[in-house]
C-alpha positions as CSV (number, residue, x, y, z in Angstrom):
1,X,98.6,159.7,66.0
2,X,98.4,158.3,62.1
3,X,94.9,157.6,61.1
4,X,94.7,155.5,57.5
5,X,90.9,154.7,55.8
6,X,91.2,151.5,53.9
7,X,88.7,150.9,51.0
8,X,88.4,147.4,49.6
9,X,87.0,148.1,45.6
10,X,86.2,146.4,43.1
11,X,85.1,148.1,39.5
12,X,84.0,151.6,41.7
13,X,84.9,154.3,39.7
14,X,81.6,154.8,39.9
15,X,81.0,155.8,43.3
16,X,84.3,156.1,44.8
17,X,84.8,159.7,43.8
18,X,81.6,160.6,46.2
19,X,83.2,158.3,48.9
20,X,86.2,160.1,48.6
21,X,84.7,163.3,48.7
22,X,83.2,162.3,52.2
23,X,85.6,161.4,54.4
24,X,87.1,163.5,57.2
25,X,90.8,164.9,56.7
26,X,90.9,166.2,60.5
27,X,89.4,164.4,63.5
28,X,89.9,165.5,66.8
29,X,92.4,163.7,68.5
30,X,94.4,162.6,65.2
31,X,97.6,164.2,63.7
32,X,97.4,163.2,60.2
33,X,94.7,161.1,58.2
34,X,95.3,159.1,54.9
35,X,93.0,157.1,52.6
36,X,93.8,153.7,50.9
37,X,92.7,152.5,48.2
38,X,92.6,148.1,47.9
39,X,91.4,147.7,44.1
40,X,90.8,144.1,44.3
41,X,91.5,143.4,40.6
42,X,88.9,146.2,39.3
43,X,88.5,146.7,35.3
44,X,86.8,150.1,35.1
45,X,89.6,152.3,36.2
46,X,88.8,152.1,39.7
47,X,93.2,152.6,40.7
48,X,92.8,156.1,38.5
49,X,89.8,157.3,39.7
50,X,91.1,156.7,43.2
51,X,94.5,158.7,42.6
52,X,92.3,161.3,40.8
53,X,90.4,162.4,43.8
54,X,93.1,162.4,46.6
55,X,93.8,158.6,47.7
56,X,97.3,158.6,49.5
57,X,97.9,155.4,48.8
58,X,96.3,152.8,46.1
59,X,97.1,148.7,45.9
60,X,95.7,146.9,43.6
61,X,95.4,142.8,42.4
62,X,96.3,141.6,39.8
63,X,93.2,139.3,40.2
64,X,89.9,139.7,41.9
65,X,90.7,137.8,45.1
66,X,87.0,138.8,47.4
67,X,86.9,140.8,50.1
68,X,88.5,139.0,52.9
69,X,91.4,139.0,50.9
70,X,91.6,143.0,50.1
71,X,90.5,143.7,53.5
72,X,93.3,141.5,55.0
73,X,96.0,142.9,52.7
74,X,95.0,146.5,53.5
75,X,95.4,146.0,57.1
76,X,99.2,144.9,56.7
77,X,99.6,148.0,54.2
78,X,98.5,150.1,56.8
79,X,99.9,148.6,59.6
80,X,103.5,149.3,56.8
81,X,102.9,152.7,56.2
82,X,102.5,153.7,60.2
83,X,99.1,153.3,61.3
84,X,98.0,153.7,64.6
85,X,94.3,153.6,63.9
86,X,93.1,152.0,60.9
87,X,89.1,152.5,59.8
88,X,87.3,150.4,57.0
89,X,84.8,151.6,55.1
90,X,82.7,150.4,52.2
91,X,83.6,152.3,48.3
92,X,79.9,152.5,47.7
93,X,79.2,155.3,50.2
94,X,77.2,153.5,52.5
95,X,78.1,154.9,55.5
96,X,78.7,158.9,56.4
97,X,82.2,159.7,56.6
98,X,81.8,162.2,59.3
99,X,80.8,159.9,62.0
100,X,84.6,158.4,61.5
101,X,85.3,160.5,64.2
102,X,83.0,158.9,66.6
103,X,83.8,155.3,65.5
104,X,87.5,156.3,66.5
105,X,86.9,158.0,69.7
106,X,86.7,154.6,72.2
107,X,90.1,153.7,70.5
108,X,91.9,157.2,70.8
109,X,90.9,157.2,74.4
110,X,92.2,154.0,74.8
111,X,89.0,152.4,75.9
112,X,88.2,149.9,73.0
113,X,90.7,147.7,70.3
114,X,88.0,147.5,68.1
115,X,85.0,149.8,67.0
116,X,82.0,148.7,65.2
117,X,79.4,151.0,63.7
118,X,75.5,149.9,64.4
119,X,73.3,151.3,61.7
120,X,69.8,151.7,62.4
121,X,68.5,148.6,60.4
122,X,64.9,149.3,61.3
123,X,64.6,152.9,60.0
124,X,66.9,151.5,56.5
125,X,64.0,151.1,53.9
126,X,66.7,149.7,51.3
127,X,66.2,146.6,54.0
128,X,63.9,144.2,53.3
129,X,61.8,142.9,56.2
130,X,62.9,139.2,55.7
131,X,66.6,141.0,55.8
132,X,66.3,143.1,58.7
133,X,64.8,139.9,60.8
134,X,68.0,138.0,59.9
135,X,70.6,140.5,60.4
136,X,69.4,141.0,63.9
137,X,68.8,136.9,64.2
138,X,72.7,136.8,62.6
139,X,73.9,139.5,65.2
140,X,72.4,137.4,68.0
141,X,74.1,134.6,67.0
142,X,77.6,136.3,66.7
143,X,76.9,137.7,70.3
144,X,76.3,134.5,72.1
145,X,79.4,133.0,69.9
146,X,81.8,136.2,70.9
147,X,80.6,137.3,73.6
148,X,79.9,140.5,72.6
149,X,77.9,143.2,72.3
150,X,77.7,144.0,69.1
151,X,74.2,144.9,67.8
152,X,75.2,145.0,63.6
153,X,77.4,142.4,63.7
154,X,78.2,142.5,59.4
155,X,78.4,146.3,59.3
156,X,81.7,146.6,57.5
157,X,82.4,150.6,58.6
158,X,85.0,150.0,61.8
159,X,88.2,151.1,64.0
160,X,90.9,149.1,64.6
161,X,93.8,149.3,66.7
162,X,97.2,149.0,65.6
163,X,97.6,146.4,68.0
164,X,94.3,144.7,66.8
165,X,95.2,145.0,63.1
166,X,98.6,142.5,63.8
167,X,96.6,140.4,65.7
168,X,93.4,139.5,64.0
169,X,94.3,136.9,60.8
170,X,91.4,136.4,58.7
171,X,91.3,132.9,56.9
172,X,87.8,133.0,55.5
173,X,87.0,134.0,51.6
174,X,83.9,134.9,51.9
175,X,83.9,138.2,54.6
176,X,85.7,139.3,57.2
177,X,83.1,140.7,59.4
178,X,81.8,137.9,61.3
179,X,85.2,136.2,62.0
180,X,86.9,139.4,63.1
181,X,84.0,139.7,65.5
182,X,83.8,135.9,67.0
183,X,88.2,135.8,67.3
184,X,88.1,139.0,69.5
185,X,87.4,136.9,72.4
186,X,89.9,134.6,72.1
187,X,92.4,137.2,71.4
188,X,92.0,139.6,74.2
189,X,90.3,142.7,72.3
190,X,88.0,145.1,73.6
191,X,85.0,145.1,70.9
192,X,83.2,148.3,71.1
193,X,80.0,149.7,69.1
194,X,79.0,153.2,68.6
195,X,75.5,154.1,66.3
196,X,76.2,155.4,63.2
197,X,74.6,157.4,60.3
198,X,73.8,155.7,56.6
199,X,73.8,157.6,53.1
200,X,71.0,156.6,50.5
201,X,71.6,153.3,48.4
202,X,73.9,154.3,45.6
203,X,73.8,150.0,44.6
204,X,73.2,146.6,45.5
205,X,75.2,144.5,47.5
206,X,77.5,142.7,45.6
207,X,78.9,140.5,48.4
208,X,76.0,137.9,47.3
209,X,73.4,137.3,45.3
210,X,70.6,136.5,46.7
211,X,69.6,136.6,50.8
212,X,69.9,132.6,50.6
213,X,73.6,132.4,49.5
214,X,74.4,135.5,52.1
215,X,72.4,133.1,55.0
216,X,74.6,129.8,53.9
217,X,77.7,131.6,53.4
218,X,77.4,133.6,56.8
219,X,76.5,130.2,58.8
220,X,79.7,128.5,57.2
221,X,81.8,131.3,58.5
222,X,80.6,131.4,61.7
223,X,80.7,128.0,62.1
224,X,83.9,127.5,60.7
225,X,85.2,130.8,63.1
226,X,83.9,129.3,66.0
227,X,84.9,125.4,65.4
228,X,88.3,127.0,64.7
229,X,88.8,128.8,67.9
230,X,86.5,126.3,70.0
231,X,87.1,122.8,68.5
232,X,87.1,120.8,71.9
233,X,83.4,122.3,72.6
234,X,81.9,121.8,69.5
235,X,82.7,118.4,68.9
236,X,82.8,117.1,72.4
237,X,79.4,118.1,72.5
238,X,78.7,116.6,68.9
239,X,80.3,112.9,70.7
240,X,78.2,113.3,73.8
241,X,75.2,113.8,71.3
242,X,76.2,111.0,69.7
243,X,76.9,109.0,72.4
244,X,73.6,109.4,74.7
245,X,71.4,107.9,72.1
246,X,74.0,104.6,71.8
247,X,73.9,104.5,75.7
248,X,70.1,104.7,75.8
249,X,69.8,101.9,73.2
250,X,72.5,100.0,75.3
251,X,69.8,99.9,78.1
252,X,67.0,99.0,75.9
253,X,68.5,96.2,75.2
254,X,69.8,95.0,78.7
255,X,66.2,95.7,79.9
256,X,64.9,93.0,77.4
257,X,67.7,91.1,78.2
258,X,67.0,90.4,81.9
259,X,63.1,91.3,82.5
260,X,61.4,90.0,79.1
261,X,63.0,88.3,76.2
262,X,66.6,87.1,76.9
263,X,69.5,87.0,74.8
264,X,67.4,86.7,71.5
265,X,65.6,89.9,71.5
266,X,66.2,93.6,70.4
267,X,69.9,92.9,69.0
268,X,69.2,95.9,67.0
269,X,69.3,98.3,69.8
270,X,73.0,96.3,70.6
271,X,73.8,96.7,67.0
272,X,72.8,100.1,66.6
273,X,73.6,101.1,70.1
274,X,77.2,100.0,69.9
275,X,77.6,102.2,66.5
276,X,76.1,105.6,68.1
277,X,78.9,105.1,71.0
278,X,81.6,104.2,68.7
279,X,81.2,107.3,66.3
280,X,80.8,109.7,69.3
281,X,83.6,108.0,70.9
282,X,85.3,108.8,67.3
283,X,84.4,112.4,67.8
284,X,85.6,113.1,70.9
285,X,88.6,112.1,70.3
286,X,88.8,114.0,67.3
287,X,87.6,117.3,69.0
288,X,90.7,116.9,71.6
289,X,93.2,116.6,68.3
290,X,92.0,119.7,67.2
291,X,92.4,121.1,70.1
292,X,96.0,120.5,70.4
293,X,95.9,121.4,67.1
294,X,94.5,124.9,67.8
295,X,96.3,125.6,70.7
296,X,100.1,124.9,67.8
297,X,97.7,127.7,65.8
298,X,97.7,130.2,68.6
299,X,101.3,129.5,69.2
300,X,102.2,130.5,65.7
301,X,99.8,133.4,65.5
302,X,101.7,134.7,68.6
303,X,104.7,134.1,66.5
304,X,103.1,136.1,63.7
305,X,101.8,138.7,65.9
306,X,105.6,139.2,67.1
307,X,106.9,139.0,63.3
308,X,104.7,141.9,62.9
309,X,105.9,143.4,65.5
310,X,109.2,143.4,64.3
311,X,108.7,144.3,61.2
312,X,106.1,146.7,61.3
313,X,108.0,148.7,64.2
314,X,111.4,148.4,62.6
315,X,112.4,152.2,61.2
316,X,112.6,153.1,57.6
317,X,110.3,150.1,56.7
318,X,109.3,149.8,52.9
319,X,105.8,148.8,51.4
320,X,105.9,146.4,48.8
């Protein structure tokens, strides 16, 4: 069994050498481990440093493209090169490479697709209070989308199946945590989580830049993730929101109508009545176009997964 580290990076020349120096090269239950290296259009040196201390493999951009991008190219550069378990882990050494054999235990057993590591956010004191109180609040949420169990739903140090690498397609540009998470469901993956270790802050975050911009840009994605996978029951219940405030108007009026004021009074409940049921009318029908849309989308992703298949199976394959 071919275990491949992926590393997204961008300008970590830095810190990458003590990340490197870090991670496992045995782990029970694995023949052979490589590390790649994603420089996602890095200007310090970041490809060098990497093939300096003992990276396998090294891609790298042209561009800085974010980390959605370098995280989805990695996985089909590992899923090229042979990988039957693929882990990603942060450059900055956030998380201790030694516990990469217990985030790929559940998936050499066979017992999970994918692995998530669950630091222990209250005992991190690089964690802000007004931080830690979202992350859980954010995990929460990502459970009752998924349903999951996840407990640190944005930790980025995880184990992937070979079969969940060719079929999870990230379309976000922001992350790919939260959307992997939320399309597990709908894909048939077992999500696992095991409790990990953390090292000291070496750096900030450079994902965002302040904890505003993270809590907008993580309520887009999940948004976004779920609307994509579950457009019928987000806006059917948008429509029926809609909707039930135009009906209740609708019977303000005919109350007036008959009992008190006839024809002449309260047209503005009519008026504004007919316009609630209209546009949530509007939106249900909308929500049942993108279903049928969605349900075209898992056909081709099936077709993608089965490309994949092909291509990633086929013997003598070369990595471009």
């Amino acid at each position: 069994m071919k275990l491949i580290i992926q590393i997204p990076c961008f300008n970590e020349a830095e810190t990458l050498p003590e990340t490197l120096a870090d991670l496992p090269r045995e782990i029970d239950g694995i023949d052979r481990v490589e590390v790649l290296i994603v420089d996602d259009g890095s200007t310090d040196g970041t490809a060098d440093v990497a093939r300096e201390h003992g990276a396998d493999h090294v891609v790298r951009f042209g561009q800085n493209k974010g980390l959605a991008a370098a995280f989805s190219r990695g996985l089909d550069v590992c899923l090229a090169l042979g990988a039957d378990v693929v882990v990603g882990t942060d450059a900055d050494n956030q998380y201790v490479g030694a516990d990469i054999a217990e985030l790929v235990a559940p998936i050499v057993e066979g017992e999970a697709d994918m692995v998530i590591g669950a630091r222990p956010i209250r005992e991190m004191a690089d964690f802000s209070f007004v931080k830690k109180r979202l992350q859980r609040l954010g995990s929460f949420v990502v459970r009752m989308l998924s349903g999951t169990r996840v407990p640190d739903a944005t930790s980025g140090f995880r184990a992937y199946s070979r079969e969940a690498a060719m079929k999870l397609v990230v379309l976000g540009e922001f992350t790919y945590t939260l959307e992997t998470i939320i399309q597990s469901q709908y894909k048939g993956l077992t999500v696992a989580s095991v409790p990990i270790r953390v090292n000291p802050l070496t750096r900030k975050s450079r994902l965002f830049k302040s904890i505003p911009e993270y809590l907008r840009r993580s309520l887009n994605t999940m948004f976004r993730a779920y609307l994509l996978f579950r457009p019928l029951r987000v806006m059917g219940a948008a429509g029926v929101l809609l909707t039930l405030p135009g009906l209740a108007l609708f019977a303000r009026w005919l109350y007036f109508y008959f009992s008190v004021e006839g024809a002449t009074g309260h047209v503005q409940s009519l008026i504004f009545g007919a316009i609630f049921v209209f546009v949530g009318f509007q939106v249900i029908v909308i929500g049942l176009l993108a279903d049928l849309i969605a349900a075209n989308r898992r056909f081709l992703e099936d077709v993608l997964y089965r490309v994949k298949k092909v291509e990633y199976d086929t013997p003598d394959r070369v990595v471009k």
